[in-house]
C-alpha positions in Angstrom: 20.7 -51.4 207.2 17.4 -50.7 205.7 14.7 -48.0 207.1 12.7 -50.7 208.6 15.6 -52.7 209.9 16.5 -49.1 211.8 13.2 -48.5 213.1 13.2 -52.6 214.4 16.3 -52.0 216.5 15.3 -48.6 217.5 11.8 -50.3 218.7 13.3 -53.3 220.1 15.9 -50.8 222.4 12.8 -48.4 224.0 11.3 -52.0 224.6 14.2 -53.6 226.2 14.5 -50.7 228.1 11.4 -50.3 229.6 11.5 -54.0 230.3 14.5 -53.8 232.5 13.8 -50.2 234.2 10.1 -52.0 234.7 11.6 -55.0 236.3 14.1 -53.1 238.2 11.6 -50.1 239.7 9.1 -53.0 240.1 11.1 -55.0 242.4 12.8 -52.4 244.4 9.2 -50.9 245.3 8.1 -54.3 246.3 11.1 -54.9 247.8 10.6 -51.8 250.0 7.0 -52.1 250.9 7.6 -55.8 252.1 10.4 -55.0 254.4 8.3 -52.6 255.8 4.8 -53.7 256.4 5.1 -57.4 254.9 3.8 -60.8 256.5 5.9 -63.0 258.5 7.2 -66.0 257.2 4.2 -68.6 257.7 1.4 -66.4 257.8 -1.7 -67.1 256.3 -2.9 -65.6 252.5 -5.2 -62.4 254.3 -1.6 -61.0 255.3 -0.8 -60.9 251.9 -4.2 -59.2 250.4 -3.4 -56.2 253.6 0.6 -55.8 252.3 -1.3 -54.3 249.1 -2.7 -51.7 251.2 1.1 -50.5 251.4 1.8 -47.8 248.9 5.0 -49.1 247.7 4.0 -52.8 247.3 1.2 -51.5 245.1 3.4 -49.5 243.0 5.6 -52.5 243.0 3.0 -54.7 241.7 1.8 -52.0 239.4 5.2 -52.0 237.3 6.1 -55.4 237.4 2.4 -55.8 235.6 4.0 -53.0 232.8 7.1 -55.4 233.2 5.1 -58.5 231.8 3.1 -57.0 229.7 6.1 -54.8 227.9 8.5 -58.0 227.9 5.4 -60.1 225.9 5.4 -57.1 223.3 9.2 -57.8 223.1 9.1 -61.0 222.8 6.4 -60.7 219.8 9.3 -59.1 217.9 12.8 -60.1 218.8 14.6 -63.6 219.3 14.0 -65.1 222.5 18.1 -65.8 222.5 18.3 -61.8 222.1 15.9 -60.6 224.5 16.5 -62.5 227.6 20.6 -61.7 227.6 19.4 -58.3 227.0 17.2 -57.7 229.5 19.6 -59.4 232.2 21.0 -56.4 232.5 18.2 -56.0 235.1 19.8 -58.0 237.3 22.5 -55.9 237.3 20.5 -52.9 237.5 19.0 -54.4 240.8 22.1 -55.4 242.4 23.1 -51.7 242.5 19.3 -50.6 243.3 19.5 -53.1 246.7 23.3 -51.8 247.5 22.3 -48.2 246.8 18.4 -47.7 247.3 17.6 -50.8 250.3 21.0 -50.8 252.0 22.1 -54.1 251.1 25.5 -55.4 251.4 27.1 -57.0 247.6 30.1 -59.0 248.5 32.8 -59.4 246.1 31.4 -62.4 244.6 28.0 -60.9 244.1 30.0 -58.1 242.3 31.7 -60.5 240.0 29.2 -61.7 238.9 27.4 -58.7 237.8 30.4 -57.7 235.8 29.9 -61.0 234.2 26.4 -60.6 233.2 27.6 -57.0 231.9 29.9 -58.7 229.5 27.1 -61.4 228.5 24.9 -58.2 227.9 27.7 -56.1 225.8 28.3 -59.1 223.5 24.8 -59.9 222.8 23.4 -56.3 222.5 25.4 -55.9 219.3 24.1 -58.8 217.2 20.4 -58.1 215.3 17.7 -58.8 217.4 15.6 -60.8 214.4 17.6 -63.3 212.6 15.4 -64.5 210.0 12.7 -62.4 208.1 9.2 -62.9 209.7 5.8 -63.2 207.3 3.9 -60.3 206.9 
């Protein structure tokens, strides 16, 4: 593999990673703040401007923004068919975060199908995230 081939993947891993620890923090924060302090079902769009006021909804919303704006970078780069099997390793990563961090129950079928999406992530995380030569 050539130097900038080496730097590509090496760019494109710190990018997929803040992509799904973005995602993941992101979600659990809002996750969090909502359960605590967040509108009932039905009410009106002012309840949603006051659940900002909640710390952890703001920091929520504050990394899913780095989420976004971290996955477009990616995206600039990498193969769409590379980056969205890679970065589904978020979804594992928030199944533990809601059993572990918010106390939710994963039934066995919720646990198979992480391990599923953990294979689907192993097998595409070792092919090249670029397959065909961009213009400069």
């Amino acid at each position: 593999m050539s130097a900038e081939g080496s730097r590509l993947v090496r760019k494109t891993s710190i990018a997929a990673a803040v992509v799904v620890l973005s995602n993941v923090a992101g979600n659990a924060s809002l996750s969090r703040g909502l359960r605590g302090h967040g509108p009932a079902p039905g009410a009106g769009p002012l309840a949603y401007v006051a659940a900002f006021l909640d710390p952890w909804v703001a920091a929520g919303v504050c990394l899913l923004i780095l989420w976004m704006l971290s996955r477009m970078a990616l995206l600039s780069w990498a193969d769409l068919s590379y980056v969205l099997p890679v970065t589904a390793s978020g979804y594992v990563l928030t199944a533990i975060a809601g059993h572990f961090l918010l106390g939710e129950h994963l039934s066995a079928t919720r646990w198979a199908g992480t391990v599923l999406i953990v294979a689907g992530v192993a097998l595409v995380g070792v092919t090249d995230p670029l397959t065909k030569e961009r213009k400069p």
